[in-house]
Structure formats: C-alpha cells, structure tokens
C-alpha positions in Angstrom: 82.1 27.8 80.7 80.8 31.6 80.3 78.8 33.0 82.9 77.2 36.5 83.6 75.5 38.3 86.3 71.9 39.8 85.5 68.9 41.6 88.0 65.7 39.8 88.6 63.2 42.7 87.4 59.8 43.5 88.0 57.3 40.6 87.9 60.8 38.2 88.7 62.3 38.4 84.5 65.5 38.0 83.9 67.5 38.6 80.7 69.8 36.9 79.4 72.8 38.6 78.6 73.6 38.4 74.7 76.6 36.4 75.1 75.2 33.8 76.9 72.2 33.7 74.3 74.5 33.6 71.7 76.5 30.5 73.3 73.4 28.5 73.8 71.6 29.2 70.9 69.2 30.8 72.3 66.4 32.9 70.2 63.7 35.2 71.1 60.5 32.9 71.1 62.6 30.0 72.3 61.1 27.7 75.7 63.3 27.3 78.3 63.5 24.8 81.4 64.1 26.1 84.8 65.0 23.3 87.1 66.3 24.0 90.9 69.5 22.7 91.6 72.0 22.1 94.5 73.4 25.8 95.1 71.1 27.7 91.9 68.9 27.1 88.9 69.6 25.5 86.0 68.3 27.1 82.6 68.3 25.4 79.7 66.7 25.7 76.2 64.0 23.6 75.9 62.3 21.9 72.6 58.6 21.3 72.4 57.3 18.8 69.7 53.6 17.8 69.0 52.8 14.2 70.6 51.0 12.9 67.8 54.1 13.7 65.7 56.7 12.7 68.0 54.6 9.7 68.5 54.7 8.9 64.7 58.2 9.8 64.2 58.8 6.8 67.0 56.8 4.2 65.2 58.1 4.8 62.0 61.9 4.3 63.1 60.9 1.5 64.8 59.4 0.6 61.4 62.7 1.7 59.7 65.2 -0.5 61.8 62.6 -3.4 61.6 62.6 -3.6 58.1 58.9 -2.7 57.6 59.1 -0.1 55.1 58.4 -0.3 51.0 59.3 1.0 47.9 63.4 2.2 47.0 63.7 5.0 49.2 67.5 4.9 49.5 67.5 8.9 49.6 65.1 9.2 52.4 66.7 6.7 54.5 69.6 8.0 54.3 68.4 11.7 55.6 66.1 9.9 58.3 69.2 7.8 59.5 71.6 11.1 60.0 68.2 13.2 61.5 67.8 10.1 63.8 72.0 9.8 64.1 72.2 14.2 64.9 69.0 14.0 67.1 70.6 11.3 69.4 74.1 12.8 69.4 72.4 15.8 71.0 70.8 13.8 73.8 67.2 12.9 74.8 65.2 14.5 77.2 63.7 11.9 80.1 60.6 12.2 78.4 62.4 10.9 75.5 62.1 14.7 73.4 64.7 15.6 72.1 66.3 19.0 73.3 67.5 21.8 71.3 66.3 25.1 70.3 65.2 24.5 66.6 61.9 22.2 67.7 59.2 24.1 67.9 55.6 23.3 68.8 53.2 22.6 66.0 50.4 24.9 65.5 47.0 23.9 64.4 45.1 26.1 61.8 
C-alpha cells in the first residue's frame, strides 16, 4: 500500500499528493468520502448517481433477469450484463451506489 504525508492548510485542505491520486484514480472534480476510523480517516473516492436513474437502472435489471424485456436485443444484453457484471466486481456502496470515480452526478438543464 502507498502512503504519503501532506499539511492540513488554511481553512483545513489537504492535497493529495500526485502519486496517491494517480493510484486511486482520483481526478480533479472527483467527490470523495471522509469517514473517521479507529486510529485516522479514511478517504475514498466517492461516485454520485442521480436517484431517479439509479432507481431506473434497478428496475430494469430486475426486469432483465426476470425475463420481462421485448424485442432481439442480444447486443444490448450482452453490454448491460458485463456493465452490471464490472459494476458489481467493484463493490456496492451500503446505499447500494456503486463506487468509483467515473459516476458523476447528472445535471439538469
């Protein structure tokens, strides 16, 4: 595991040193979790996803391994199968999100 040693600055910000960035994944812009834990804090990068979407995305693989679903769509099964397979490789949050730095909150316009 890499670890580095940084000063809290004015207003308490921290920065991450680059090769910790680079090892996480982390971008500028990115949301990350600050949780307290025995003996320090734990930062990790944190993925925000709309709840109407994520709630839609829920339903329709629940549709999808039900069966409920129409047409020959053999081509987007298959690249909803490995999104769903890669997103639950990489874990869930407890709020069943999943984590990673490429899900970004949707804007409106």
């Amino acid at each position: 595991m890499r670890s580095a040693t940084t000063r809290v600055g004015p207003r308490f910000r921290i920065v991450i040193p680059k090769k910790i960035r680079d090892a996480a994944g982390i971008k500028e812009g990115d949301f990350i979790e600050a949780e307290v834990r025995p003996g320090g804090i734990l930062l990790r990068p944190k993925a925000l996803i709309d709840r109407d979407l994520e709630a839609g995305l829920a339903e329709a693989i629940d549709d999808l391994e039900a069966g409920r679903f129409y047409g020959p769509y053999e081509d987007a099964l298959k690249g909803l199968d490995e999104a769903v397979k890669r997103e639950r490789e990489r874990g869930l949050g407890s709020s069943g999100i999943p984590r990673g730095p490429r899900v970004k909150k949707l804007k409106s316009r």
